[in-house]
N, C-alpha and C positions, 0 to 999 in steps of 0.2 A: 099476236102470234109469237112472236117471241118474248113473251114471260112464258108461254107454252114450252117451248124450247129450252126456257133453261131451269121449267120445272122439271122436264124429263132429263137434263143432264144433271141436277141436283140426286132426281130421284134414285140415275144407275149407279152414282158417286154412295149414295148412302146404302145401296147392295153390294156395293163390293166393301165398303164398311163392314158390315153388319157380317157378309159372309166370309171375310177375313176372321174376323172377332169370332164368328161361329166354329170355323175352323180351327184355328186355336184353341178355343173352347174345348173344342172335341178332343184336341191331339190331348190336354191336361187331362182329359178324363179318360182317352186310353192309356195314359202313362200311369195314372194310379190305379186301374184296373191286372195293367201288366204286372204290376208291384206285388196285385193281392196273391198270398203265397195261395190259395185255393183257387186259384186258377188254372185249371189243367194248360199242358201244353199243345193240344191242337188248338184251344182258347186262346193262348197265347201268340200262337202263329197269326192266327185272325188279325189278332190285336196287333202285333205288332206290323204286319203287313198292311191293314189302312193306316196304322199310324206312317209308315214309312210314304206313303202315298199321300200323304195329309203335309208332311214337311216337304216334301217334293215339292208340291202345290205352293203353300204359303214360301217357300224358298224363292221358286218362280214370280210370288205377288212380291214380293219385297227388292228383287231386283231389277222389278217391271218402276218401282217407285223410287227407287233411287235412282235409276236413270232422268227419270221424270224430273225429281229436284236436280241433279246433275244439271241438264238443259234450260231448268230456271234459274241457276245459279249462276250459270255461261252466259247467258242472252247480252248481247250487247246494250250500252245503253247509247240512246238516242240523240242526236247531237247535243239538241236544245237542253238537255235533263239535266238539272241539278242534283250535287251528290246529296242523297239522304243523309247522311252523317257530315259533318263540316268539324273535323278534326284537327285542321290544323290549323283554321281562322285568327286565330288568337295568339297564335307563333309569329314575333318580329322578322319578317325577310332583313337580311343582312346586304 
């Protein structure tokens, strides 16, 4: 039961991958779309109004992720835990 469990957390980890990545995708490809001079401007309005709704979006995912590492970065460490890096082992105390 739980390999069940963290195939389904793997698996909503890799849609919100994928539809990051897709979203992006898209905003590049309404940006050079916007670009093409034959593009009329009611076209253009489209365009640029999901794109503005697409950066919104991925603006929202990236600050939903930075938060995230923020709180991994803060987590205290645990009494017993040794430091991952041992930086100054090798300095004579005076």
């Amino acid at each position: 039961m739980a390999q069940s469990k963290k195939t389904t957390s793997e698996t909503k980890e890799s849609q919100k991958k994928t539809s990051f990545e897709e979203k992006l995708s898209r905003l590049q490809i309404l940006s050079e779309e916007i670009k093409n001079p034959d593009t009329g401007l009611e076209d253009a309005l489209s365009i640029f109004e999901e794109g503005i709704k697409l950066a919104k979006s991925l603006e929202t995912e990236l600050d939903k992720i930075e938060n995230k590492i923020q709180i991994l970065i803060n987590q205290p460490k645990k009494s017993g835990e040794k430091p991952e890096l041992d930086l100054f082992s090798s300095i004579p105390e005076d």
